[in-house]
VMD Tcl script that builds the backbone (N, CA, C; Angstrom):
set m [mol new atoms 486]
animate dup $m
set s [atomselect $m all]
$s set {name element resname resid chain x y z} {
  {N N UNK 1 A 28.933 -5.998 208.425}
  {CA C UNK 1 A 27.566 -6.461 208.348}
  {C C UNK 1 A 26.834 -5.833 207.160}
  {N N UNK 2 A 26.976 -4.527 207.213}
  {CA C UNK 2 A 26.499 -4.149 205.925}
  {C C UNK 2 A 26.985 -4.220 204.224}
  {N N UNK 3 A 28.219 -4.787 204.433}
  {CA C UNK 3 A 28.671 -5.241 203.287}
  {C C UNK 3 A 27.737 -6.550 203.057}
  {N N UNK 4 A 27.653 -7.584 203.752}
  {CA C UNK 4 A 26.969 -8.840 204.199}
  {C C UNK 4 A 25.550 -9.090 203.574}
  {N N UNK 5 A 24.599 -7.569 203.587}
  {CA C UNK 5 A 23.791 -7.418 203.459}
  {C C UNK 5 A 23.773 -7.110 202.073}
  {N N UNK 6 A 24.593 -6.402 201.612}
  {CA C UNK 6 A 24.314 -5.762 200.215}
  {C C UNK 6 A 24.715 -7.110 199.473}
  {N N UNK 7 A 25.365 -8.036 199.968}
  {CA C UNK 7 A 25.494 -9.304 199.108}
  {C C UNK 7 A 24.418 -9.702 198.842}
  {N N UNK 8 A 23.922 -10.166 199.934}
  {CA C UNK 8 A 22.899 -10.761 199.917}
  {C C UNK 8 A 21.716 -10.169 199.073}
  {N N UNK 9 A 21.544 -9.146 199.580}
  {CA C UNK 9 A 20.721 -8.291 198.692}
  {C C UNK 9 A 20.718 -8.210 197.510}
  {N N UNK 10 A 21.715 -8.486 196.716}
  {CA C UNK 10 A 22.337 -8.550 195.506}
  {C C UNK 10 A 22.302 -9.881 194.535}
  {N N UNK 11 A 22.518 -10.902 195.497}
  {CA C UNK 11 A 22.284 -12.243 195.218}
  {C C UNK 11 A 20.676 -12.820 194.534}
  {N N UNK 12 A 19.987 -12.276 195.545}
  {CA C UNK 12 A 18.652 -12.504 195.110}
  {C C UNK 12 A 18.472 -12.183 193.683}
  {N N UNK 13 A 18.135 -10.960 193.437}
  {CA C UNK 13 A 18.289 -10.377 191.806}
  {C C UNK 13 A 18.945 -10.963 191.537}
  {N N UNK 14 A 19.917 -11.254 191.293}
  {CA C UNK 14 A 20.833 -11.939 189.911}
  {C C UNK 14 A 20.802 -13.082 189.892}
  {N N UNK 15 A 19.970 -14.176 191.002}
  {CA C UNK 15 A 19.603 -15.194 190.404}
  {C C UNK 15 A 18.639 -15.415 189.622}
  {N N UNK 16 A 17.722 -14.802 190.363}
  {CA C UNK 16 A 15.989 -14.633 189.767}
  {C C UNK 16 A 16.505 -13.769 188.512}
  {N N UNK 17 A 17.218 -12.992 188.267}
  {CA C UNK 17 A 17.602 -12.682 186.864}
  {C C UNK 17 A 17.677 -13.387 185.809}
  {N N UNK 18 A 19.024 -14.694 186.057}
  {CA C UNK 18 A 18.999 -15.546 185.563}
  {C C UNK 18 A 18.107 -16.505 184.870}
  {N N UNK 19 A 17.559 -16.896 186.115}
  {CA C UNK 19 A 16.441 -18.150 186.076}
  {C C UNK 19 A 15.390 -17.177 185.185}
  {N N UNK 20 A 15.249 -15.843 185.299}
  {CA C UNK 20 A 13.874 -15.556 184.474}
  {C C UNK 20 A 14.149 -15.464 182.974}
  {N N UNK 21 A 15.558 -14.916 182.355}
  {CA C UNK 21 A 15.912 -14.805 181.389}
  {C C UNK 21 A 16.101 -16.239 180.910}
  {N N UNK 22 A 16.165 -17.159 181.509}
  {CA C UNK 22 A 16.566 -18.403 180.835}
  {C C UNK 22 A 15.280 -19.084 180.608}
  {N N UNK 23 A 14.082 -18.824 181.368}
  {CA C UNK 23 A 12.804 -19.696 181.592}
  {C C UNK 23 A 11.933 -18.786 180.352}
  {N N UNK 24 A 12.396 -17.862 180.079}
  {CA C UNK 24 A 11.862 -16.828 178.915}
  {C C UNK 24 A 12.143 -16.697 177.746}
  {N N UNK 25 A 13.817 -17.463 177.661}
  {CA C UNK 25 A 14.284 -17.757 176.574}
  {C C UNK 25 A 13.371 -18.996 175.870}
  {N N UNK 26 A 13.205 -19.864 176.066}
  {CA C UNK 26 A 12.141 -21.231 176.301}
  {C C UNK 26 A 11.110 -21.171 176.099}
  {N N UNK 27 A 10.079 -20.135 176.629}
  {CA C UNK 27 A 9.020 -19.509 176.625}
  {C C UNK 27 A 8.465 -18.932 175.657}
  {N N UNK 28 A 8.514 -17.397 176.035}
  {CA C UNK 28 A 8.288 -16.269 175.331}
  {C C UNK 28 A 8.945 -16.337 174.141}
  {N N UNK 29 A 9.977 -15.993 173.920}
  {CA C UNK 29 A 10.737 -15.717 172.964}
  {C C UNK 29 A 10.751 -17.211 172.036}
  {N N UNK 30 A 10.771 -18.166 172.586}
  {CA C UNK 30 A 10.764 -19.633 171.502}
  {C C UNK 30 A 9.082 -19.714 171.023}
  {N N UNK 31 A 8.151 -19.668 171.498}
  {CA C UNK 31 A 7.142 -19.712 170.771}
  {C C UNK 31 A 6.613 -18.540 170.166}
  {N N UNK 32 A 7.290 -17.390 170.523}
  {CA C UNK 32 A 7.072 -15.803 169.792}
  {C C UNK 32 A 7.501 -16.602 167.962}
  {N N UNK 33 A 8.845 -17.039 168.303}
  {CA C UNK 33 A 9.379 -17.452 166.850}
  {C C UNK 33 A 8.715 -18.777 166.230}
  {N N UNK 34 A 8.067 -19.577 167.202}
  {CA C UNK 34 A 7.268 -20.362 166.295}
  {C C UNK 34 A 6.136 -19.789 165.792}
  {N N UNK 35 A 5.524 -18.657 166.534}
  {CA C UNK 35 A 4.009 -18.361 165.654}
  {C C UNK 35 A 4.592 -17.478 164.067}
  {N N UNK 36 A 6.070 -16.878 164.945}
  {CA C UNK 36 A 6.423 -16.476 163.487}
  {C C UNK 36 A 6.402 -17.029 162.111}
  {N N UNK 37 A 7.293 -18.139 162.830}
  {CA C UNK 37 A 7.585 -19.318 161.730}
  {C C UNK 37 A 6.751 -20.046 160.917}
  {N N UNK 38 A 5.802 -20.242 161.822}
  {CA C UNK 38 A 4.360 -21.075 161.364}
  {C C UNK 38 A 3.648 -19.829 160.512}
  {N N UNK 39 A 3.907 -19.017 160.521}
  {CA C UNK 39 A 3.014 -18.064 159.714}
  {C C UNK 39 A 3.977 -17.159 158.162}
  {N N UNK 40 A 5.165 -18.197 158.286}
  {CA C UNK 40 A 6.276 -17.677 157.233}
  {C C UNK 40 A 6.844 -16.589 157.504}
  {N N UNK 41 A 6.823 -16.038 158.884}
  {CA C UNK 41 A 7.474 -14.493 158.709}
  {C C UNK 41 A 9.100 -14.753 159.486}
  {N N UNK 42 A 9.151 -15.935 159.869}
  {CA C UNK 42 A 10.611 -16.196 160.718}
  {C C UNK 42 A 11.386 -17.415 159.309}
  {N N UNK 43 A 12.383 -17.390 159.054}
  {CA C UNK 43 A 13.188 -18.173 158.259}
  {C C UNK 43 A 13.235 -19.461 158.902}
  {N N UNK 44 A 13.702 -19.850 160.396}
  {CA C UNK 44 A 13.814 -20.714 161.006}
  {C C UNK 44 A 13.154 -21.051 162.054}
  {N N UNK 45 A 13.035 -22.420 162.218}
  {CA C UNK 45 A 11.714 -23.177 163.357}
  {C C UNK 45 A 12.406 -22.558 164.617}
  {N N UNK 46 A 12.028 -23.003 165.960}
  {CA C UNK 46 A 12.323 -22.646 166.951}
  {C C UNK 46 A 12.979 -23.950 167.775}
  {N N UNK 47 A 13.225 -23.930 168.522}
  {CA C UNK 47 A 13.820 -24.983 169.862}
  {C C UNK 47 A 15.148 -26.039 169.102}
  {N N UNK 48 A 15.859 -24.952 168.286}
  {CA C UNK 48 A 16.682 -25.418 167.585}
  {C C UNK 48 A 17.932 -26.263 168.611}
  {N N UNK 49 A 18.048 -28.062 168.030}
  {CA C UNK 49 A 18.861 -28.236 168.632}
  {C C UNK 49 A 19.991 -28.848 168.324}
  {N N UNK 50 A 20.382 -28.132 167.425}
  {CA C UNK 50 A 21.954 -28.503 166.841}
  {C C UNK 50 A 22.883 -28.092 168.093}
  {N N UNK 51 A 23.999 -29.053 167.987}
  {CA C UNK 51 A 25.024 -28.521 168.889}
  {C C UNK 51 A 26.015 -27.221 168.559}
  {N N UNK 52 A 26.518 -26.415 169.343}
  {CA C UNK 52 A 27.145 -25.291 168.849}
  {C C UNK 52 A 28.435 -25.282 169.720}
  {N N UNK 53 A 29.409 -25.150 169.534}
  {CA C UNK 53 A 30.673 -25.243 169.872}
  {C C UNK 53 A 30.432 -23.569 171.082}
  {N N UNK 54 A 31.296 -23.589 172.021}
  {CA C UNK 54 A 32.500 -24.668 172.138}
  {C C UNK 54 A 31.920 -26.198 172.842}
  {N N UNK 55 A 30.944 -26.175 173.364}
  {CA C UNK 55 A 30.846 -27.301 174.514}
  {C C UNK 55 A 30.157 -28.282 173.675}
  {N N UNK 56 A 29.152 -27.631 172.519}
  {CA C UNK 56 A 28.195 -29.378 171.905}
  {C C UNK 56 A 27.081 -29.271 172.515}
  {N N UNK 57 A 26.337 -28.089 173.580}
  {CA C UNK 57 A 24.913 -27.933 173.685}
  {C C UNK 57 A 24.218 -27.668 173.012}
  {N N UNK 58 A 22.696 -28.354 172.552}
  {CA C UNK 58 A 22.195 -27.242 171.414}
  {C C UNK 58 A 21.799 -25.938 171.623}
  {N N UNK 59 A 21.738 -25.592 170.570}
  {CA C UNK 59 A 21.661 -23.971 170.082}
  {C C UNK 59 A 20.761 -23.185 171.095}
  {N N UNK 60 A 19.239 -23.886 171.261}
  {CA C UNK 60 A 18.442 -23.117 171.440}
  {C C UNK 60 A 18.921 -23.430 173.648}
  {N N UNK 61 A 19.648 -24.248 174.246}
  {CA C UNK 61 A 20.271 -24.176 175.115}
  {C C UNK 61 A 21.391 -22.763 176.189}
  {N N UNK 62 A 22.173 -22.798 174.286}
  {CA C UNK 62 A 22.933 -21.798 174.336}
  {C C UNK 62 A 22.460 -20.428 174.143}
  {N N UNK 63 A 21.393 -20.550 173.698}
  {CA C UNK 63 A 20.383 -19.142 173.651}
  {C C UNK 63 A 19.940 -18.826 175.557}
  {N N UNK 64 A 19.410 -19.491 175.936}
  {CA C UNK 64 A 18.834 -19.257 177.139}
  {C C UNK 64 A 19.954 -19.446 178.120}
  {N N UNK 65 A 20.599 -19.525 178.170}
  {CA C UNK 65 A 22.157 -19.570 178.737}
  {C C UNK 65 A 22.543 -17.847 178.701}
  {N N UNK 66 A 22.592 -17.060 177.550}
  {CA C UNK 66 A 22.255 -15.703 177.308}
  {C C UNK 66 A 21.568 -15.196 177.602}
  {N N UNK 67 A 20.110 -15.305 177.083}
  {CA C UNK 67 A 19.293 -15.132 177.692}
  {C C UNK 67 A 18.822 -14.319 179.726}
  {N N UNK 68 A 19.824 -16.009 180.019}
  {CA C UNK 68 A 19.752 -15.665 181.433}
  {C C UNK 68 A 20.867 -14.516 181.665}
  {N N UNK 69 A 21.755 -14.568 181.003}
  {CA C UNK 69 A 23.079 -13.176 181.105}
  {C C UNK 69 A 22.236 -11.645 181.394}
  {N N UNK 70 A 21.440 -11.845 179.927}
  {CA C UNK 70 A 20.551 -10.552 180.172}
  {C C UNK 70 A 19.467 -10.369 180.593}
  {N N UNK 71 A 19.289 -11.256 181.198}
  {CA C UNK 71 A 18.432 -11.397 182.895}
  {C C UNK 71 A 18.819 -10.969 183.756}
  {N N UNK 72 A 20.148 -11.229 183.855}
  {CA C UNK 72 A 20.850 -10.733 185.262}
  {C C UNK 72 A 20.706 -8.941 185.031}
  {N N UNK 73 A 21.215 -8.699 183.388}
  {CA C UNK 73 A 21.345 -7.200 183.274}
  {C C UNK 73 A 19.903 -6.745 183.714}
  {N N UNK 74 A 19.019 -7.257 183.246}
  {CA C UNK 74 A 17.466 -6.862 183.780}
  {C C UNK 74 A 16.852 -6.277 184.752}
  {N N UNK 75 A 17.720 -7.575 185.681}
  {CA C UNK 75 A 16.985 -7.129 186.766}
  {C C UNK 75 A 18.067 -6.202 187.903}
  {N N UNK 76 A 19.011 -6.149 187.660}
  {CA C UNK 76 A 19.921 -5.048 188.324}
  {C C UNK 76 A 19.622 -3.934 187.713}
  {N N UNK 77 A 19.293 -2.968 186.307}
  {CA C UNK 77 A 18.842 -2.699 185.960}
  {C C UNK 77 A 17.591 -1.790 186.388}
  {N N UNK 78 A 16.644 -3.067 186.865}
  {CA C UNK 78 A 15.404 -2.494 186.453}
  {C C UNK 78 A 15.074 -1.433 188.358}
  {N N UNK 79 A 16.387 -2.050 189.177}
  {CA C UNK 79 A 15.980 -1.220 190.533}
  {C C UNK 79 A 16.598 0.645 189.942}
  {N N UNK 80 A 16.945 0.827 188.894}
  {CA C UNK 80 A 17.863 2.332 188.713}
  {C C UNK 80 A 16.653 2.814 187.529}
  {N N UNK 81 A 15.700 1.923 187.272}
  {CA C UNK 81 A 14.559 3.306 185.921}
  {C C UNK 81 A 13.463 3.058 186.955}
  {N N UNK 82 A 12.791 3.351 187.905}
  {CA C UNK 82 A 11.720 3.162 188.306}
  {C C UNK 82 A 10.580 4.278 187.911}
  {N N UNK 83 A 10.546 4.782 187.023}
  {CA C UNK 83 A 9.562 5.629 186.727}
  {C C UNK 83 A 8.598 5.197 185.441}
  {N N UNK 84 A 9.632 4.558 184.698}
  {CA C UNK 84 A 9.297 3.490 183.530}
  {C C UNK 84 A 7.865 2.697 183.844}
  {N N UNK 85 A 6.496 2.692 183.580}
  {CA C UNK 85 A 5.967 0.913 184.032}
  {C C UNK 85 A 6.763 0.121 183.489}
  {N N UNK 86 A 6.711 -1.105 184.531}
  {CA C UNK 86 A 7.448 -2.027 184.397}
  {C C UNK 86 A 7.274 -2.789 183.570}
  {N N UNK 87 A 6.230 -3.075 182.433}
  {CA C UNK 87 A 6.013 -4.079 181.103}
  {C C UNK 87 A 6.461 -3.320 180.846}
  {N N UNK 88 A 6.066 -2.234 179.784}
  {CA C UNK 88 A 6.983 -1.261 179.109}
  {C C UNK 88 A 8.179 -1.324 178.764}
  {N N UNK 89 A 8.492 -1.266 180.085}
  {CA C UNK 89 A 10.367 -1.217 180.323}
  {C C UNK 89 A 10.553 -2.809 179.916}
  {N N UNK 90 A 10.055 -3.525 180.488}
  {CA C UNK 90 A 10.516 -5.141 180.029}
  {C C UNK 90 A 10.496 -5.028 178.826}
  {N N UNK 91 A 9.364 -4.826 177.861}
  {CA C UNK 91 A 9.377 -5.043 176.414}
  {C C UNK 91 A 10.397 -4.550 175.639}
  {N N UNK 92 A 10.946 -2.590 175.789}
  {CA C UNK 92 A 11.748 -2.397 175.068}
  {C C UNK 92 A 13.193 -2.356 175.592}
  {N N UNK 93 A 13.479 -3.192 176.860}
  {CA C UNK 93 A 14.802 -3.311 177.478}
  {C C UNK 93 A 14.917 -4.476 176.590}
  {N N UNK 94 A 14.265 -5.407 176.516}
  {CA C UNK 94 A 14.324 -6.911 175.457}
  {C C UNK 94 A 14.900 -6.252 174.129}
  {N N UNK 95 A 13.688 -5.725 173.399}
  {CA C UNK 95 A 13.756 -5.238 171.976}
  {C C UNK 95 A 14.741 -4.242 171.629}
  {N N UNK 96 A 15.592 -3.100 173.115}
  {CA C UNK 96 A 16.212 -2.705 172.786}
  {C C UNK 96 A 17.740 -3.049 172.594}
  {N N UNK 97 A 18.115 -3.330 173.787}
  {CA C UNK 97 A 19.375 -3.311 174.518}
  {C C UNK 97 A 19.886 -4.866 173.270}
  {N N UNK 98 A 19.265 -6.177 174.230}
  {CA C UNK 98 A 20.003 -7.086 173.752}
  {C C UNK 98 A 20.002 -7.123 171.815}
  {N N UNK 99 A 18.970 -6.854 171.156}
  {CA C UNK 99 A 19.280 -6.543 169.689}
  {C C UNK 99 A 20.104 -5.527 169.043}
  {N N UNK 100 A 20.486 -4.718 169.549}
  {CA C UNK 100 A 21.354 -3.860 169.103}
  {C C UNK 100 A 23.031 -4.320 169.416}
  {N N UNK 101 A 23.289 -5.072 171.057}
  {CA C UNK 101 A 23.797 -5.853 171.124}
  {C C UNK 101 A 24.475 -7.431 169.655}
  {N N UNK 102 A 23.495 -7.324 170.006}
  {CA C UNK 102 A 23.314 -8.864 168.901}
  {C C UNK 102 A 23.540 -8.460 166.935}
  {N N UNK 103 A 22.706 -6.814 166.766}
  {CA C UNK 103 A 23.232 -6.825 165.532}
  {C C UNK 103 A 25.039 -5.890 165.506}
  {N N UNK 104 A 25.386 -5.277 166.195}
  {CA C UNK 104 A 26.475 -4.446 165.958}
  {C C UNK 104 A 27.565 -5.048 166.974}
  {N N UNK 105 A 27.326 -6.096 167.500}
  {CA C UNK 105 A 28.446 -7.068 167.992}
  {C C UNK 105 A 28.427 -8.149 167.725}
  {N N UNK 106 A 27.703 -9.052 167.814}
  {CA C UNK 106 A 27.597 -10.792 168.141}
  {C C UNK 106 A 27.470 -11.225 166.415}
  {N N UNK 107 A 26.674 -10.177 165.666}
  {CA C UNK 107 A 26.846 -10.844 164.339}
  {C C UNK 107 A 27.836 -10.702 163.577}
  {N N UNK 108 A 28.704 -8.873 163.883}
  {CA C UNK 108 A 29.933 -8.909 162.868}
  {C C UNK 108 A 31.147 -10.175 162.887}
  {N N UNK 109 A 31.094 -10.468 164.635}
  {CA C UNK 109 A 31.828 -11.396 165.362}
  {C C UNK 109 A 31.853 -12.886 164.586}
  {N N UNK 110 A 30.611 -13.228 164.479}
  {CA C UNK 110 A 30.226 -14.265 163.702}
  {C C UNK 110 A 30.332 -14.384 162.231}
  {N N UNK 111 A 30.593 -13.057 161.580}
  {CA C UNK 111 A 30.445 -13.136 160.233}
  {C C UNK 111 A 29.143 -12.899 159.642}
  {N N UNK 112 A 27.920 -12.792 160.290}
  {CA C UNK 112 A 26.930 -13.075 159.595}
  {C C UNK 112 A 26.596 -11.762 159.314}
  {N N UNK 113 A 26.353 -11.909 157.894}
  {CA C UNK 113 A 25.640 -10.601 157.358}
  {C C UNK 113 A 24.306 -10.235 157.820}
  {N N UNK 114 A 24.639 -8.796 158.058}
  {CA C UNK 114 A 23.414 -8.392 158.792}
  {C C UNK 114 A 22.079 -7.369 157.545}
  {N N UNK 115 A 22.591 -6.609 157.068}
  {CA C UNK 115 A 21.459 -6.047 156.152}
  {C C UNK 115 A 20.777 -5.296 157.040}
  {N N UNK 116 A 20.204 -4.088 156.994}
  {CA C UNK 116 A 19.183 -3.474 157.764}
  {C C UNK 116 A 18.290 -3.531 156.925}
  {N N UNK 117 A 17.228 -4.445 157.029}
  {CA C UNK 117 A 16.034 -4.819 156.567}
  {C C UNK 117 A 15.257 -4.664 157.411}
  {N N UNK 118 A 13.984 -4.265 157.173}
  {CA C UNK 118 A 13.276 -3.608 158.092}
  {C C UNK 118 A 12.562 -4.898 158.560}
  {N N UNK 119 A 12.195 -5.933 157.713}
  {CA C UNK 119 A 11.125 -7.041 158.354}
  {C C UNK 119 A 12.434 -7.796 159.075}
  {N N UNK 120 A 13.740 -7.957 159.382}
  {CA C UNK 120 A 14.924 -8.386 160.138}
  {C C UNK 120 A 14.520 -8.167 161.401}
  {N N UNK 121 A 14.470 -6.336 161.166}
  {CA C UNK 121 A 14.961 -5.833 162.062}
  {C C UNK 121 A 13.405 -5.604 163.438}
  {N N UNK 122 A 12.371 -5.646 162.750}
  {CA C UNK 122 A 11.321 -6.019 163.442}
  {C C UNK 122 A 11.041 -7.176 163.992}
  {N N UNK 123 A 11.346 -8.380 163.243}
  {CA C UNK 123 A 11.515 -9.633 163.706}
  {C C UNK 123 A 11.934 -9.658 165.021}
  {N N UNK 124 A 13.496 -9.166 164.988}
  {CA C UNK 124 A 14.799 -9.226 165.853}
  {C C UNK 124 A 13.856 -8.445 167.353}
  {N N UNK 125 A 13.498 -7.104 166.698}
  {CA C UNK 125 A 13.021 -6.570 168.300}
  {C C UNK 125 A 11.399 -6.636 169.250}
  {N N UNK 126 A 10.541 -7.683 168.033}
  {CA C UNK 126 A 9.698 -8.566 168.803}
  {C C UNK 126 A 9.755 -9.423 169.232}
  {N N UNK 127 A 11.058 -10.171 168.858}
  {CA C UNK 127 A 11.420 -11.746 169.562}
  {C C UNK 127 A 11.925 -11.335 170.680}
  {N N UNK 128 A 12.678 -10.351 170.711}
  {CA C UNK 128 A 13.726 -9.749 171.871}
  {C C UNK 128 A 12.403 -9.309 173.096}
  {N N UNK 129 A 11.952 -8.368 172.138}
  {CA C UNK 129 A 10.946 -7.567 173.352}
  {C C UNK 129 A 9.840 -8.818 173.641}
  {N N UNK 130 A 9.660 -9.895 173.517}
  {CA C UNK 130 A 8.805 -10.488 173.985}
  {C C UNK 130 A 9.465 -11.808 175.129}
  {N N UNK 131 A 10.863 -11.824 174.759}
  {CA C UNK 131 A 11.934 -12.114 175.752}
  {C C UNK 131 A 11.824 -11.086 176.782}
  {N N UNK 132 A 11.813 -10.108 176.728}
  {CA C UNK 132 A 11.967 -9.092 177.676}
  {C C UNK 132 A 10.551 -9.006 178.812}
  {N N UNK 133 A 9.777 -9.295 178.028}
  {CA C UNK 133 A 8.166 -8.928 178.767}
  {C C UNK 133 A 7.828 -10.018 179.104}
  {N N UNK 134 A 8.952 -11.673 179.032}
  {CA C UNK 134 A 7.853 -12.749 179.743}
  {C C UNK 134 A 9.278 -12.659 180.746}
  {N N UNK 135 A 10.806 -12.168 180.646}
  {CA C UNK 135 A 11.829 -11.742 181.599}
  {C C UNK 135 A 11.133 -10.987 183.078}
  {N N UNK 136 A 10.128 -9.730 182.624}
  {CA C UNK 136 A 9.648 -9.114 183.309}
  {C C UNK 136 A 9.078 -10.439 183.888}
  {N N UNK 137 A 7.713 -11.138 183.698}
  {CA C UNK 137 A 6.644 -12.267 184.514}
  {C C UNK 137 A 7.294 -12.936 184.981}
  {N N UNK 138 A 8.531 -13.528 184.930}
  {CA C UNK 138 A 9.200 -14.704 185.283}
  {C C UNK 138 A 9.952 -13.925 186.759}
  {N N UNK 139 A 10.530 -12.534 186.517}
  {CA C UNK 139 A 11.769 -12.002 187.495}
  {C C UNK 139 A 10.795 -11.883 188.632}
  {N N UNK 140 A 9.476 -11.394 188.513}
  {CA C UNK 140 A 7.775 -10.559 189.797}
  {C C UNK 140 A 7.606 -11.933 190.331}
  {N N UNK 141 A 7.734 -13.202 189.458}
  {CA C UNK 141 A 7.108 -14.065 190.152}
  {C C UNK 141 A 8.388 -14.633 190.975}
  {N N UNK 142 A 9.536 -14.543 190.795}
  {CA C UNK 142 A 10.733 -15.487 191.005}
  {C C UNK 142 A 11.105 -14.465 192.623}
  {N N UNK 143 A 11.534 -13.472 192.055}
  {CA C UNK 143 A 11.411 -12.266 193.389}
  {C C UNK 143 A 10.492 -12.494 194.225}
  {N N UNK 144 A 9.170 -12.763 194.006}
  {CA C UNK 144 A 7.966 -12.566 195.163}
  {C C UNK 144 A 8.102 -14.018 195.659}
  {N N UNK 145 A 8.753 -15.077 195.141}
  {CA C UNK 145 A 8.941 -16.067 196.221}
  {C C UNK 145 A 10.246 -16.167 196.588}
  {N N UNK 146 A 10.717 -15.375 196.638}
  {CA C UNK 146 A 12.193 -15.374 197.609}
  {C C UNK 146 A 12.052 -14.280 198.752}
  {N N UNK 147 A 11.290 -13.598 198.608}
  {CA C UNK 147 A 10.951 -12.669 199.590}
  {C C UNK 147 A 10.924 -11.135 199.092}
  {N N UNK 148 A 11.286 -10.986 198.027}
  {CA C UNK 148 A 10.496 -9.630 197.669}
  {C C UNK 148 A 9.636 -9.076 197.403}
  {N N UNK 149 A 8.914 -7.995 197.952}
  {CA C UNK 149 A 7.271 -7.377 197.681}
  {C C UNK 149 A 7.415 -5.663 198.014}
  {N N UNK 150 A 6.035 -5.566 196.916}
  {CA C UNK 150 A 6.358 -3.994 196.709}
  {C C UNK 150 A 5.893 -3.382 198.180}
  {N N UNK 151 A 7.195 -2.576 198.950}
  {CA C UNK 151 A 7.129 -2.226 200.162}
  {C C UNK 151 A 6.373 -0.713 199.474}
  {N N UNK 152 A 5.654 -0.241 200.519}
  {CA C UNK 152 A 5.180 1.491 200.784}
  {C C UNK 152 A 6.347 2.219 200.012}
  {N N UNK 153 A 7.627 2.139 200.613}
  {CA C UNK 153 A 7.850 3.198 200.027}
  {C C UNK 153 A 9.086 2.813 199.058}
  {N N UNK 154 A 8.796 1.850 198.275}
  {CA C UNK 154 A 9.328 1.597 197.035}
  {C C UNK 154 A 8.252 2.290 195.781}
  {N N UNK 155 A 9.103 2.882 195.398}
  {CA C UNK 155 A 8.988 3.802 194.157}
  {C C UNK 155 A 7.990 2.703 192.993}
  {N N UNK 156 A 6.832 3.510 192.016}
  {CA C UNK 156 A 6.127 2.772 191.379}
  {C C UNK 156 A 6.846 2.088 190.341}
  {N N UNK 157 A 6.362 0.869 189.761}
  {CA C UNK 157 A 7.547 0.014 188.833}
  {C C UNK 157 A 8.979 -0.995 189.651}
  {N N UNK 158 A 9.461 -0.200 190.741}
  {CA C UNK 158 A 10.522 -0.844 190.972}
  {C C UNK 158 A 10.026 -2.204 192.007}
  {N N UNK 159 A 10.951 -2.730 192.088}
  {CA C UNK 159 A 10.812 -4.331 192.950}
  {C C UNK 159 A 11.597 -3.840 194.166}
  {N N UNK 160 A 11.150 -3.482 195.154}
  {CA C UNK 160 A 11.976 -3.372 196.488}
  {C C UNK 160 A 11.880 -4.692 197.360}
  {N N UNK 161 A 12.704 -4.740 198.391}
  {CA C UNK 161 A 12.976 -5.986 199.251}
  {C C UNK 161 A 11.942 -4.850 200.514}
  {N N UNK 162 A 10.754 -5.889 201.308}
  {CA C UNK 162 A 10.484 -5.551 202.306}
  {C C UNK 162 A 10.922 -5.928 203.655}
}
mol reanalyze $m
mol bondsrecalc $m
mol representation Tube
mol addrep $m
C-alpha cells in the first residue's frame, strides 16, 4: 500500500511538471523571445515552425516537448530546496540548470558554435529563467487543482500534498 501511495504521489508532480514546462515553453519563454526579437536583441522570431527531424514537428513544438522534460526535473526537484522562495528558485533553476545543459551538451552535440558572449549568454539565461518562473505559475496552479495545497506543516516554498 505504501508503495501504491508513493506512486501516486509521484504521479501528480510529474505530470503537472510536464504540462507546466510545456504550457511555459509557449508562454513565457516564446514571448520573452519575441519582445527580444522585436526589440533586435534576439537573432530569431519566436513560435518557430520549421519541422525538425526525427519526427517533422515544428521546432518551437519540439522545444516545449523539452521544456516539459524539465518540468518534470522542476518539480521533483523543487520538494528537496525548500528554503529557496519559490520564484527565485523558479527563475534561476530555468536560467541555471537547463542553459548550461543546453550550452556544454545539446550544442557541442549539434555542432553549433557556441562563443561565450556575454549578450548570448544573457539572452540564453533570461529566456531560460523566464521559462522557469512562468514553470513555477503553471506547476502552483496545475498542483492546486489536482489536490495539492500548502499543508501547516509543509516547509515555506515547498508544495506539499494535504
Amino acid at each position: 500500500m505504501a508503495q501504491l501511495k508513493t506512486h501516486i504521489g509521484l504521479s501528480r508532480p510529474i505530470l503537472a511538471g510536464f504540462m507546466a514546462g510545456f504550457l511555459s515553453t509557449l508562454t513565457f519563454h516564446q514571448l520573452t523571445l519575441w519582445a527580444l526579437w522585436r526589440f533586435g536583441l534576439a537573432p530569431s522570431a519566436p513560435y518557430v515552425m520549421t519541422a525538425v527531424p526525427p519526427f517533422g514537428i515544428p521546432a518551437v513544438l519540439s522545444l516545449a516537448f523539452w521544456g516539459g522534460v524539465w518540468g518534470i526535473a522542476f518539480a521533483l526537484i523543487l520538494r528537496s530546496f525548500p528554503r529557496i522562495r519559490y520564484w527565485l528558485f523558479a527563475f534561476l533553476f530555468g536560467a541555471i540548470l537547463p542553459s548550461m545543459v543546453a550550452f556544454l551538451i545539446v550544442f557541442p552535440l549539434k555542432g553549433i558554435p557556441m562563443g561565450w558572449q556575454l549578450p548570448l549568454l544573457m539572452r540564453v539565461f533570461l529566456l531560460n529563467g523566464m521559462w522557469g518562473l512562468g514553470t513555477g505559475v503553471f506547476l502552483k496552479w496545475l498542483l492546486a487543482g489536482m489536490g495539492y495545497r500548502r499543508a501547516s506543516h509543509c516547509p515555506p516554498g515547498a508544495i506539499c500534498e494535504s
